[in-house]
MARVEX-239938 format. One record per residue (C-alpha): y, x, z negated. Coordinates in steps of 0.5 Angstrom, whole numbers, padded with zeros to 4 digits, always signed. Layout:
YXZ/...
//
This chain:
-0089-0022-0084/-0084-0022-0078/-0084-0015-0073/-0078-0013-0074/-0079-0005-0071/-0083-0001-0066/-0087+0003-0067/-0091+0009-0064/-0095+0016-0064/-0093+0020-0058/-0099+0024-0055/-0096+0031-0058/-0098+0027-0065/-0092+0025-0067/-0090+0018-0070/-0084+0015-0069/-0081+0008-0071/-0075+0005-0068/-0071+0000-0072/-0065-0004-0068/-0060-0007-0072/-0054-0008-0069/-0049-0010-0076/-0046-0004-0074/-0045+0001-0069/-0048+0007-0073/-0055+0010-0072/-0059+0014-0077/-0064+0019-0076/-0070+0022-0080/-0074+0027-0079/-0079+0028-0085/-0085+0033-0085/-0091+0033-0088/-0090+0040-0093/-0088+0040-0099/-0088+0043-0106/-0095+0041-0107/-0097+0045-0101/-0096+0052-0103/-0100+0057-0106/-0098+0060-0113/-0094+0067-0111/-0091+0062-0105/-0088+0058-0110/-0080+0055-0107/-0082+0057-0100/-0081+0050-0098/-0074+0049-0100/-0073+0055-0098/-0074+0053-0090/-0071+0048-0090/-0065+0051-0092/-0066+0057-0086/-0066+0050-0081/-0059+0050-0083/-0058+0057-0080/-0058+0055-0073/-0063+0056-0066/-0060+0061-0060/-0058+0053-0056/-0055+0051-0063/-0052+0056-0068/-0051+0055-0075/-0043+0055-0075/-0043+0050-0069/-0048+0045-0071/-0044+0043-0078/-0037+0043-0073/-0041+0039-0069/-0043+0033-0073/-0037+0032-0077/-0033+0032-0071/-0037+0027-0069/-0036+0023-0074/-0042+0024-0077/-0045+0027-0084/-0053+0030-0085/-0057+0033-0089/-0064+0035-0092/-0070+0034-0098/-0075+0038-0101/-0080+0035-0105/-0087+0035-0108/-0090+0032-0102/-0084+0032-0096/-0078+0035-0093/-0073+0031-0089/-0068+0033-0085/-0063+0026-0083/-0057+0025-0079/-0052+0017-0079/-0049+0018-0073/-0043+0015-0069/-0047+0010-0065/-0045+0014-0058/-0046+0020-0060/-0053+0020-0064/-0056+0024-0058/-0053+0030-0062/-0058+0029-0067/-0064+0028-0063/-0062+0034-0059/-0061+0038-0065/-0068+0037-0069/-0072+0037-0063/-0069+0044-0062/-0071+0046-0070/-0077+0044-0070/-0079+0050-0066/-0074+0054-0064/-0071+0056-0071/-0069+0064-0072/-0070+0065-0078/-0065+0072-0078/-0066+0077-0084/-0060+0077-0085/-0060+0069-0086/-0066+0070-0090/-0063+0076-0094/-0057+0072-0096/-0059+0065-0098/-0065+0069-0102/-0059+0070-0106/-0056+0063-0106/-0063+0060-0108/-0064+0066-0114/-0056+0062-0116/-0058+0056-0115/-0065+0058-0120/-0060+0061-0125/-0055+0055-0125/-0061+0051-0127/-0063+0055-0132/-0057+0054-0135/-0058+0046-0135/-0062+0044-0142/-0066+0038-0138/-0068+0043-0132/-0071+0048-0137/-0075+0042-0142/-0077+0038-0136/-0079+0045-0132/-0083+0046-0138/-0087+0040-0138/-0089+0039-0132/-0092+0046-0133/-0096+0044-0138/-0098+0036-0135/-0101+0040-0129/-0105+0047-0130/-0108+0046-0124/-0105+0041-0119/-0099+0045-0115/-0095+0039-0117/-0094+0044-0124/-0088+0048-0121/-0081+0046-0120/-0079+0045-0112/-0074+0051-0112/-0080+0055-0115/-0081+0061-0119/-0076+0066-0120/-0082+0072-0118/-0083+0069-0112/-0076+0067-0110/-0075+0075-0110/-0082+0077-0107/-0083+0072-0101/-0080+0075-0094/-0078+0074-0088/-0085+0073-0084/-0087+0069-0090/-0082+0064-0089/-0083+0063-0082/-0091+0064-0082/-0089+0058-0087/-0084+0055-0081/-0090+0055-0076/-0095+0052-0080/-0092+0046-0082/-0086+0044-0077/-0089+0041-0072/-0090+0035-0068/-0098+0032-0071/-0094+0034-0078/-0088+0030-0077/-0086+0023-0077/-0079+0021-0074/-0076+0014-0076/-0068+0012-0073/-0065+0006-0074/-0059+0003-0072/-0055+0001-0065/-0059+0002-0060/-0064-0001-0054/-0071+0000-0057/-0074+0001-0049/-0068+0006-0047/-0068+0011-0054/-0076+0011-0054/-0074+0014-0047/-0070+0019-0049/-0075+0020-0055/-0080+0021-0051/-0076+0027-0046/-0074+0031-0053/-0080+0032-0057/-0086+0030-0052/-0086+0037-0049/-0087+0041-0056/-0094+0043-0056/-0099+0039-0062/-0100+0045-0067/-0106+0046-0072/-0107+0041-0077/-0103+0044-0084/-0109+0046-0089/-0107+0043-0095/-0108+0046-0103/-0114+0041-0105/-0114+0042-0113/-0115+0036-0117/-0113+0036-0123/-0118+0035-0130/-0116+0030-0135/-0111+0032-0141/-0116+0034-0147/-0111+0032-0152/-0103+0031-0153/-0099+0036-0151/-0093+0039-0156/-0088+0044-0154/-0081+0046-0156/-0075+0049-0151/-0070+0053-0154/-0063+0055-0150/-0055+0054-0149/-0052+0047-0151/-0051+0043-0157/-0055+0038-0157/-0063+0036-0158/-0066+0032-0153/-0074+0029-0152/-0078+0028-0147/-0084+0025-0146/-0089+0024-0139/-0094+0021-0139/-0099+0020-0133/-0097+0016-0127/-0100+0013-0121/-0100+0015-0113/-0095+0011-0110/-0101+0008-0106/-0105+0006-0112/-0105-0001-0114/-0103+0000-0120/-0096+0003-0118/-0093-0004-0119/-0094-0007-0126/-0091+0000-0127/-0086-0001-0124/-0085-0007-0127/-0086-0004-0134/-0081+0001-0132/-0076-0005-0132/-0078-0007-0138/-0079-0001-0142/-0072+0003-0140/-0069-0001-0134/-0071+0000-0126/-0071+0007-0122/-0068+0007-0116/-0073+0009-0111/-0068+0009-0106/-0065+0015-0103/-0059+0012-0103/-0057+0006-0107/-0055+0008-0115/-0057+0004-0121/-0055-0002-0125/-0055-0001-0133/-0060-0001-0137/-0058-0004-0144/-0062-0011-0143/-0069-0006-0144/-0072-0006-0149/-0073+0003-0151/-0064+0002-0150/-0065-0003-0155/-0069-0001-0160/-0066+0007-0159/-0059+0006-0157/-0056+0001-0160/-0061+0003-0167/-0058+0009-0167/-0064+0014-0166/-0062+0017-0158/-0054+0018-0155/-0058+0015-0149/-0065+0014-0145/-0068+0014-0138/-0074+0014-0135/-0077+0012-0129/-0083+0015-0123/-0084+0017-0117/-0087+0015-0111/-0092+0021-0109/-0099+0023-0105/-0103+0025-0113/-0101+0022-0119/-0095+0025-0122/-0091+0023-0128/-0088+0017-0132/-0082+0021-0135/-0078+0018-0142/-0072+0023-0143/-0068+0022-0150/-0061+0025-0152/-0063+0025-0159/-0057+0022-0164/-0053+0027-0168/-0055+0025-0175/-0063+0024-0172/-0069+0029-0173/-0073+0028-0167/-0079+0027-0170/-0076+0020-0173/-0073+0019-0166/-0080+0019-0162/-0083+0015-0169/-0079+0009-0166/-0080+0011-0159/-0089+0011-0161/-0087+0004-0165/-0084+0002-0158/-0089+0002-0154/-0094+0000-0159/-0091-0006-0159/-0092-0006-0152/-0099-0005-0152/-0101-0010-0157/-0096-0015-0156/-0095-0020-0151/-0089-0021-0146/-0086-0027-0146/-0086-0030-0138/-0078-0029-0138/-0077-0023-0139/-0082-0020-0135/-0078-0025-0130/-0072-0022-0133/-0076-0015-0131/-0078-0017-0125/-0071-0019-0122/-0067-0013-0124/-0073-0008-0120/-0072-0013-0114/-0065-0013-0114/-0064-0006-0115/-0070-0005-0109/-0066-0010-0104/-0059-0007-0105/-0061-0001-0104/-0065-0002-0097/-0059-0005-0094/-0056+0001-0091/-0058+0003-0083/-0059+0011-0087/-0064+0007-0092/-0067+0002-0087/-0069+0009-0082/-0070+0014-0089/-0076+0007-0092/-0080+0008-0085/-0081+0015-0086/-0081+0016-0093/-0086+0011-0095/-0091+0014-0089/-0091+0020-0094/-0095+0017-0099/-0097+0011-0096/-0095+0007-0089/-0089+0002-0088/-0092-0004-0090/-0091-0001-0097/-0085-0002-0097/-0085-0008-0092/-0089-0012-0099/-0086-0008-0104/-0082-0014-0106/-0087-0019-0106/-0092-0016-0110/-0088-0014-0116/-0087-0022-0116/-0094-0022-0117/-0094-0018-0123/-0097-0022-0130/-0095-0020-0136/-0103-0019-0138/-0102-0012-0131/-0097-0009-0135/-0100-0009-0141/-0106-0008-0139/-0103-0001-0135/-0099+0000-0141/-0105+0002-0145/-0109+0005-0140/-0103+0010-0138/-0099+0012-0145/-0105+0014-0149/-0103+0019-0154/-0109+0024-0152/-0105+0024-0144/-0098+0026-0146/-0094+0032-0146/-0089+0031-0152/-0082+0036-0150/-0077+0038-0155/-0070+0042-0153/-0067+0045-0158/-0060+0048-0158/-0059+0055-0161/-0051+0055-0160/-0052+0048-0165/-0056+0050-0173/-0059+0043-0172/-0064+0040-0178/-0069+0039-0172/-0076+0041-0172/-0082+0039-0168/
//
């Protein structure tokens, strides 16, 4: 495997990866550190996402409203995530004026003012931001399911957290959070684009090596029990229409097994894209398309994993047809994966199933922000050789591996089975 990046932990602890790629001349810059959902406590739930929207409220060298006139007048665009495991912060910039960006999260990292009257105000912008979800079906069905997949695990609440805490957490509590986890031991930085390795490790070096090595973070250690049985719930709230949903387990994205799930995934429902920026391709040659569209149970189906630290889920949502209870279109989902479990795949369609996961991979890795986004986000649950061999171990992949994961993973006794049912729509369905 050819060494086509740089890569290095600075003496403060953090890890840098530098990637020259001279197609164009942009560079593209991600700050990723390690806190996420799964790191807070019950009564703190939201506070990750919380802080990272407090980075974009400014530092006394940077304040907030310069630092967005800054980027774009310079041609550039940024943003930010929080998920279950991690929060990233990137910058693709002009090629001459990426300095900005370094600059910029070298300051934030520890000089963030966290302003009550800032946190007051965006207090109000995350409450809306709930409340806007609460008007959405599939966040109420999927929030609903999550809790009852993890009882104990922190993965059980969503990443903007719960409304009681939302109103609860305080300023302190925000930048207590802040201090804890925002610091170099606990971060990773991987730039990628048009640049002298030698010259930007340099710079590199000037920035974020004068900030001092923090504690290491504690982390919530809660495993969580094997399921005692299938799980059914029902959602009830605004809409007109019934949707399915059905989350089996999945594993860490460091398992081995993570692979022929990912090619089972093809199969069954067609490949998730694990890129952060790259979208999808149609899903109409899978086989729960084909067996629930085209056949008239479902309006529509998707499905897909996520790349994570602990095992998460594997997640089937279904808009359920009009004329359709939802039970008969679960019947034909059952009856699907059964086939899946006891069946052979024939080599061409796991052929066919490994070149659509492979094609949607490659094309969405191509980009200088998915290049420099890879080299963080696969040391969050893994290490970049992940990524660098991704490829090639799903070629590898036997039809014998996926459905031997089909069997073990979708076991009845694992799942958590969720219906949404519309009250604004009189519906004959009933679970």
């Amino acid at each position: 495997m050819k060494k086509e990046y740089y890569k290095t932990i600075l003496s403060n602890g953090l890890m840098v990866f530098l990637k020259e790629v001279h197609t164009s001349p942009l560079i593209s810059s991600w700050m990723w550190y390690r806190v996420g959902s799964k790191d807070e406590p019950s009564g703190k739930t939201g506070i990750s996402h919380w802080v990272e929207h407090m980075q974009f409220k400014g530092t006394p060298r940077f304040p907030a409203k310069v630092l967005d006139k800054a980027i774009s007048r310079n041609g550039g665009y940024w943003n930010a995530f929080t998920f279950l495991d991690w929060t990233t912060y990137f910058e693709t910039m002009p090629a001459d004026k990426v300095d900005l960006a370094l600059q910029l999260e070298a300051d934030r990292m520890t000089n963030s003012l966290f302003d009550p009257k800032e946190v007051a105000s965006e207090r109000t912008v995350i409450l809306s931001e709930r409340e806007g979800n609460e008007n959405e079906p599939l966040f109420l069905l999927g929030e609903a399911v999550q809790h009852a997949a993890f009882r104990v695990h922190p993965y059980h609440h969503e990443v903007i957290g719960e409304k009681a805490d939302l109103l609860a957490i305080t300023r302190d509590d925000l930048y207590q959070h802040y201090r804890t986890y925002y610091t170099p031991n606990n971060a990773v930085l991987a730039i990628a684009g048009d640049f002298n390795t030698k010259s930007m490790l340099a710079r590199v070096r000037e920035l974020f090596e004068p900030i001092p090595r923090g504690p290491k973070p504690p982390r919530l250690v809660r495993p969580e029990p094997p399921p005692r049985g299938e799980i059914r719930l029902t959602v009830e709230g605004p809409g007109e229409t019934t949707y399915v949903q059905v989350a089996y387990p999945f594993p860490a994205g460091a398992h081995p097994d993570f692979f022929p799930m990912t090619v089972l995934d093809s199969l069954l429902a067609g490949p998730t894209n694990l890129n952060m920026f790259g979208g999808g391709i149609s899903n109409r040659t899978s086989r729960l398309y084909r067996t629930l569209v085209e056949k008239e149970y479902a309006v529509s189906v998707s499905a897909g994993g996520a790349a994570t630290i602990d095992p998460f889920l594997y997640t089937i949502t279904i808009t359920v047809h009009p004329k359709r209870k939802p039970e008969e279109t679960l019947a034909a989902l059952d009856a699907e994966i059964e086939r899946l479990q006891n069946e052979r795949v024939e080599p061409a369609e796991i052929e066919r199933a490994i070149k659509q996961a492979r094609a949607l991979f490659a094309y969405g890795s191509e980009s200088i922000t998915n290049q420099a986004f890879w080299m963080g986000y696969a040391e969050m649950f893994a290490n970049y050789t992940w990524f660098l061999t991704f490829l090639e171990k799903l070629s590898e992949v036997t039809a014998e591996e996926v459905e031997r994961v089909a069997r073990q993973y979708f076991r009845p006794q694992w799942r958590v089975v969720g219906t949404y049912r519309p009250t604004n729509h009189r519906s004959s369905a009933s679970m």
